[in-house]
Every structure is written in structure tokens, then in C-alpha cells.
C-alpha positions as CSV (number, residue, x, y, z in Angstrom):
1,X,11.9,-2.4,-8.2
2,X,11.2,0.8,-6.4
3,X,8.1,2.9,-7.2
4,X,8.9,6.3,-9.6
5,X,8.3,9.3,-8.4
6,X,6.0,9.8,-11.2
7,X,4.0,7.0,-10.2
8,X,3.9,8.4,-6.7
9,X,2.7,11.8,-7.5
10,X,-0.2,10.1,-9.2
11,X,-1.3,7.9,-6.0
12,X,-1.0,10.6,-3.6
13,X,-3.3,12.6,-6.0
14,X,-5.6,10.3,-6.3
15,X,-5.7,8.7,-3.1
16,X,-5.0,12.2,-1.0
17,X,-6.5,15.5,0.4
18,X,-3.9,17.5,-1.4
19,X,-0.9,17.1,-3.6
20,X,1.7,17.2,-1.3
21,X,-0.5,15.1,1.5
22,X,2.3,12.2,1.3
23,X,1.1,10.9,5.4
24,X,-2.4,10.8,5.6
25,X,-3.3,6.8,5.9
26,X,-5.0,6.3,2.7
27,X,-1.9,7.6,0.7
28,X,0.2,5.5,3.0
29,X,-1.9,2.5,2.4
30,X,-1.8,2.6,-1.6
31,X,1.7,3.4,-1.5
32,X,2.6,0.3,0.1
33,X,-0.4,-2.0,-1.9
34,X,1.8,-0.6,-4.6
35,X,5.2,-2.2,-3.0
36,X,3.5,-4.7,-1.9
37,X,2.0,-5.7,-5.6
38,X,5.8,-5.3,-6.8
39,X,7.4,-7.4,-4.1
40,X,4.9,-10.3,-5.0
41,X,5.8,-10.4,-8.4
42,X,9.5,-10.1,-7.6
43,X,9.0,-13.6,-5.0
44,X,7.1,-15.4,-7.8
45,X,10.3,-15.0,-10.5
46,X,13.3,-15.7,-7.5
47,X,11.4,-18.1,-4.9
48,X,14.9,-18.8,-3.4
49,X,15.0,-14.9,-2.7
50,X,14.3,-15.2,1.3
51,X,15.2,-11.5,1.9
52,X,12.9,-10.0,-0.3
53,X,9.9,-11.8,1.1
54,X,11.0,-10.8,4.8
55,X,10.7,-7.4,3.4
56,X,7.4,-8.3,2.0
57,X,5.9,-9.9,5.3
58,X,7.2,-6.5,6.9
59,X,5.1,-4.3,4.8
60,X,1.8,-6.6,4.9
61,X,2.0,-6.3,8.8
62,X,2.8,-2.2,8.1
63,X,-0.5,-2.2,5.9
64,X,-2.2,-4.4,7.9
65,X,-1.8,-1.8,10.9
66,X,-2.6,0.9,9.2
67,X,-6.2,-0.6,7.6
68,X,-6.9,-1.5,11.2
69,X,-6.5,2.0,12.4
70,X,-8.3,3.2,9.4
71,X,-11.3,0.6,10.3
72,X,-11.0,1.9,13.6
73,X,-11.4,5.8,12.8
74,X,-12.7,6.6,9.7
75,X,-14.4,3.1,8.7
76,X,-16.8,4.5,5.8
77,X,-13.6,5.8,4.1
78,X,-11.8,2.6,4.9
79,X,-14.4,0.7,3.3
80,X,-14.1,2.8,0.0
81,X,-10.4,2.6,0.4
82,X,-10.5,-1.4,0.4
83,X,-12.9,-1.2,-2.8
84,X,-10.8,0.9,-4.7
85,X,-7.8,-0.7,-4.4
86,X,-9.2,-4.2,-4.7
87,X,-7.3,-5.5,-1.2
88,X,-9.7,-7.9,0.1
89,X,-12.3,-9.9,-2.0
């Protein structure tokens, strides 16, 4: 249920500066759309699961921070970011 580190290489390359830049807020968002995508999928096969979607609605509010402080600073980048990962319609 938790992301590989393979698959994490591969989103921080894509979504960061450098190879190792694992805390700049576009990483940090895709990283946890990732968990986020997982967690979903997880709370549609065990409804009855209650503390697995508290741990969802923690990391929407996480993401949801971050994307406003995103908006807030950088929003040309933001707006790519929100395109490329296909969060809003």
C-alpha cells in the first residue's frame, strides 16, 4: 500500500529540480496525489475501513495546503502542476 522507492525516484525526477530534491512543493504534492490515488482505491474495496480514510482526509487537507501555498507563490507553476497531474477538472 505504500509507494516503492522506485516509483518515488521517478516522481521526484519528473516532478523536481534535481534528483535528490525530495522537499520542494511540487514533489511533495505528486507524492502525496500518489497516496492519495492509493488510499481511494484502498476505501472503495474495505468501506468499513474508518482508519484508512482518516488517514486519507489527513493527506487531502496536507495537499490541499500545500497547492494553496503553491497558488500563492509560484501560481504559473501551480497551474502546470494541477494540469499535469490531472487534480482538478
Amino acid at each position: 500500500m505504500t509507494l516503492t522507492t522506485e516509483h518515488k525516484a521517478s516522481v521526484v525526477a519528473e516532478h523536481g529540480s534535481t534528483e535528490t530534491d525530495t522537499g520542494s512543493t511540487p514533489v511533495q504534492i505528486a507524492l502525496l496525489t500518489d497516496r492519495i490515488k492509493e488510499l481511494t482505491e484502498h476505501a472503495k474495496l474495505h468501506p468499513h475501513d474508518h482508519h484508512s480514510k482518516r488517514g486519507l482526509l489527513k493527506l487531502v487537507g496536507q495537499r490541499k495546503r500545500l497547492m494553496k501555498y503553491m497558488n500563492k507563490h509560484d501560481h504559473s507553476h501551480y497551474r502546470a502542476l494541477i494540469q499535469k497531474l490531472g487534480i482538478r477538472g
